[in-house]
PAZAPA-4460 file (N, C-alpha, C; in steps of 0.05 Angstrom, whole numbers, plus 32768, in hexadecimal, padded with zeros to 4 digits):
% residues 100
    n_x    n_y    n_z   ca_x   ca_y   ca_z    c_x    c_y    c_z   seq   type   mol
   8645   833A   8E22   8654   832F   8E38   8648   8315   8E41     1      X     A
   8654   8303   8E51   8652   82EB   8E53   8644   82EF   8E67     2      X     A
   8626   82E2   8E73   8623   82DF   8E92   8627   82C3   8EA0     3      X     A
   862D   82C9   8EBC   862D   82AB   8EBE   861E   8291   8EB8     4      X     A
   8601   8296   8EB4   85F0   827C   8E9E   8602   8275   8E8E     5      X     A
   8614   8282   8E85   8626   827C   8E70   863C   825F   8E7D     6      X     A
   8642   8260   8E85   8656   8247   8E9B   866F   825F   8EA0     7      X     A
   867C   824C   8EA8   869E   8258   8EA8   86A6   8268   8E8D     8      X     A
   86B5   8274   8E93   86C6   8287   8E81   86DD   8271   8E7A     9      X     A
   86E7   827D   8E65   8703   8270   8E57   871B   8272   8E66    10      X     A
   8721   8289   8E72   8730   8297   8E7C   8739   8286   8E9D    11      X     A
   871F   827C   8EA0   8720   8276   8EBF   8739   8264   8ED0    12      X     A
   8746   824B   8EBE   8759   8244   8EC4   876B   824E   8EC6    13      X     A
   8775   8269   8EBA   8788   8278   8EBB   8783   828F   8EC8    14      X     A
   876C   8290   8ED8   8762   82A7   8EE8   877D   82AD   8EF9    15      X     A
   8791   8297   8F0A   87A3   82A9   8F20   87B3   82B0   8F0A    16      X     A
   87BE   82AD   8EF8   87CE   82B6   8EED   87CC   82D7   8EDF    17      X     A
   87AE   82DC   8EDE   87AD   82F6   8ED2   87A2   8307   8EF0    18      X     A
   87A2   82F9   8EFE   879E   8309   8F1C   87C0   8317   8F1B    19      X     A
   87CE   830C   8F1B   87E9   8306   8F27   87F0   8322   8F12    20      X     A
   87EC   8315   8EF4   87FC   832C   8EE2   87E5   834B   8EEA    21      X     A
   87C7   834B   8EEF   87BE   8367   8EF2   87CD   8371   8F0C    22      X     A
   87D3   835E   8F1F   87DA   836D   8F35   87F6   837C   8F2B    23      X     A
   8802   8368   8F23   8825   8378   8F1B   881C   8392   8F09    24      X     A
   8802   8394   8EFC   8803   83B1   8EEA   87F4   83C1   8EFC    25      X     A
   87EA   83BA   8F10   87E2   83CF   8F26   87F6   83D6   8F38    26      X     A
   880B   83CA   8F34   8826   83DC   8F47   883E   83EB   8F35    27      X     A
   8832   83E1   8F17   883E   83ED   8F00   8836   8412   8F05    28      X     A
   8816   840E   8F09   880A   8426   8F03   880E   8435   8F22    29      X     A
   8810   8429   8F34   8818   8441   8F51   882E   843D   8F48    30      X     A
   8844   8431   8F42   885D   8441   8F37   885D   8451   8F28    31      X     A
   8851   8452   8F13   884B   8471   8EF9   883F   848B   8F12    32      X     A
   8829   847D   8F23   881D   8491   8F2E   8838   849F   8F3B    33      X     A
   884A   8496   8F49   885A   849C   8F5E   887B   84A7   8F53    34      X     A
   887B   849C   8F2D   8888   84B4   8F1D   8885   84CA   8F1A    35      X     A
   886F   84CD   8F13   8861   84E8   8F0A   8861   8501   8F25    36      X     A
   885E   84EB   8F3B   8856   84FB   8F60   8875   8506   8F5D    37      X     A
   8882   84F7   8F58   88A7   8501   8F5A   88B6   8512   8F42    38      X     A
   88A3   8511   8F2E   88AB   851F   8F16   88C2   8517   8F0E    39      X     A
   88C2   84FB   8F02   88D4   84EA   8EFB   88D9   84F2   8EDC    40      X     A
   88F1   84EE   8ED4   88F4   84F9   8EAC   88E4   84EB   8EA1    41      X     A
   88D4   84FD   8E93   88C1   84F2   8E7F   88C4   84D8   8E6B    42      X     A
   88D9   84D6   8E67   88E3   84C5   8E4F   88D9   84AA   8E65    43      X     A
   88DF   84AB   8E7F   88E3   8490   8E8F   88C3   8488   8E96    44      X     A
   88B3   84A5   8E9A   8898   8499   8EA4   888D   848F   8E84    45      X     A
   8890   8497   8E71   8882   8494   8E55   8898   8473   8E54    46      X     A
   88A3   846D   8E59   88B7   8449   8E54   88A9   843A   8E6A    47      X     A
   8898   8448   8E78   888D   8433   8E91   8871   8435   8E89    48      X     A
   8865   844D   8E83   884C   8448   8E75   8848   8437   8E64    49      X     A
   8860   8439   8E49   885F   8420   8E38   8860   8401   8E42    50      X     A
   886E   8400   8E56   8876   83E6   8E5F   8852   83E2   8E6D    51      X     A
   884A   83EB   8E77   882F   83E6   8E84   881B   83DC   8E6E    52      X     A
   8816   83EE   8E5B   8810   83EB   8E43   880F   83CD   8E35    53      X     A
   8821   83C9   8E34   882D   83B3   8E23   882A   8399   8E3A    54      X     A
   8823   8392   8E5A   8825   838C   8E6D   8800   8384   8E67    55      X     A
   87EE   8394   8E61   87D2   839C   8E65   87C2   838B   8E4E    56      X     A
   87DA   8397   8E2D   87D2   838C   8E1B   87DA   8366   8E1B    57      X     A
   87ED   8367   8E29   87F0   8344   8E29   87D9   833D   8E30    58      X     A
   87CF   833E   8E47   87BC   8330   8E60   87A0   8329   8E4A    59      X     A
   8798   8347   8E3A   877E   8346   8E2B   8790   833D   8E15    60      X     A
   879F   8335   8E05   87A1   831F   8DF0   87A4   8301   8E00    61      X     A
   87AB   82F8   8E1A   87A1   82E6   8E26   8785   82DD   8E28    62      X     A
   8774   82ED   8E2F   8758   82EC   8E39   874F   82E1   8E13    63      X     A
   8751   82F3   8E03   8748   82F2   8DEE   8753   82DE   8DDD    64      X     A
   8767   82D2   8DEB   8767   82B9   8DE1   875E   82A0   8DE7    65      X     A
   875B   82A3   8E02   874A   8291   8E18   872C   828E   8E07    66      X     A
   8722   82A6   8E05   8704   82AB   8E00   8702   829B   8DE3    67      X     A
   871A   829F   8DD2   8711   8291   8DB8   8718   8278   8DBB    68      X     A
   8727   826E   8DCA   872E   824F   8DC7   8713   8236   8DE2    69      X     A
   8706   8249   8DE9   86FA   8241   8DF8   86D7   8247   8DF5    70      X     A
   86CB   826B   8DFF   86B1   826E   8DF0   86AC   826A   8DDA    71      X     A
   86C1   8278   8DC6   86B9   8278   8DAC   86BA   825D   8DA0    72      X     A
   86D1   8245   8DA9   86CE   8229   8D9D   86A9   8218   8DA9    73      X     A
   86AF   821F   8DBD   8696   820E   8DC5   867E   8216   8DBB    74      X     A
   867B   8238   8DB3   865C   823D   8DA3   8661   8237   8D8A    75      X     A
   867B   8231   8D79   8678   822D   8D63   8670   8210   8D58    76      X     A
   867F   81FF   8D71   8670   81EB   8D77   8654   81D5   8D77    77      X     A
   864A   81F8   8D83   862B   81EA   8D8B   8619   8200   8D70    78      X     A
   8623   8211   8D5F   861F   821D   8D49   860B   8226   8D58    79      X     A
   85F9   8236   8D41   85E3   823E   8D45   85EF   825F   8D4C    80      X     A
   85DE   826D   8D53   85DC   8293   8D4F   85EE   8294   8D6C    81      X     A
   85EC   8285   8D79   8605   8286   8D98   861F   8289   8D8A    82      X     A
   861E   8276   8D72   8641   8275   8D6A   8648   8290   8D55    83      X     A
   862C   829E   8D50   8639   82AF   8D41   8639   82C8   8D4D    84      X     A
   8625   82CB   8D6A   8626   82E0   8D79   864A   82DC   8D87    85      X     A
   8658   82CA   8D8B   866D   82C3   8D9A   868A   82CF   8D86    86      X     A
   867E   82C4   8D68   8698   82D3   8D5B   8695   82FB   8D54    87      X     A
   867F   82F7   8D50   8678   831C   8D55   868C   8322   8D68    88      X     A
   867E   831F   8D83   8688   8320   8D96   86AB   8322   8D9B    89      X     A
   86B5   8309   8D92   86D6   830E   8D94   86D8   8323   8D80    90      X     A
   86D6   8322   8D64   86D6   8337   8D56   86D3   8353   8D58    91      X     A
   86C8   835F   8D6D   86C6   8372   8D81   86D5   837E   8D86    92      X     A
   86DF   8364   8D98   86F0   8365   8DAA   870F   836A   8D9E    93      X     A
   870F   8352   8D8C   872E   8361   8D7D   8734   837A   8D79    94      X     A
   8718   8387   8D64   8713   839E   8D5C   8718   83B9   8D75    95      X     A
   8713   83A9   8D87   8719   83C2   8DA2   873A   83C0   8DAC    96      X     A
   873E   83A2   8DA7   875E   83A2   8DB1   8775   83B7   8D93    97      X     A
   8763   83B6   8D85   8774   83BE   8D6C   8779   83E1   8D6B    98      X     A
   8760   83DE   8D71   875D   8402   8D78   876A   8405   8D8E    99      X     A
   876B   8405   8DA2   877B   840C   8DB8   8798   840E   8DBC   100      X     A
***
């Protein structure tokens, strides 16, 4: 993980905008919560779970694109074992978006 010695994140310019979309999946999820409280038809809470889902997965293929067009360009940049700790790193990271 990045610490701040690191500078800014990639992400950071577009920080309100992923404020904006986590908030909308945090009223996504007290709505699931407040299906389930009502025992809403299954078919509808499993179409809102997906929709959350797919809401969650945008944001982290955002970030993860941020991170490569931005950390990962600039250590590859400056080369050296930073630029190859940086593509590990995304590489990871895909690897975790892929699984999920």
């Amino acid at each position: 993980m990045n610490s701040p010695a690191n500078g800014p994140h990639g992400y950071i310019s577009r920080n309100d905008d992923y404020l904006k979309r986590l908030r909308r999946i945090e009223g996504q999820v007290r709505g699931l919560q407040r299906m389930v409280e009502t025992e809403q038809y299954c078919i509808d809470v499993l179409t809102q779970v997906s929709a959350t889902t797919k809401a969650l997965q945008a944001v982290a293929l955002g970030l993860l694109e941020d991170h490569l067009s931005h950390c990962v360009v600039q250590a590859a940049a400056a080369g050296g074992p930073e630029a190859d700790a940086k593509v590990r790193e995304a590489s990871e990271a895909i690897a975790r978006l892929v699984r999920s």
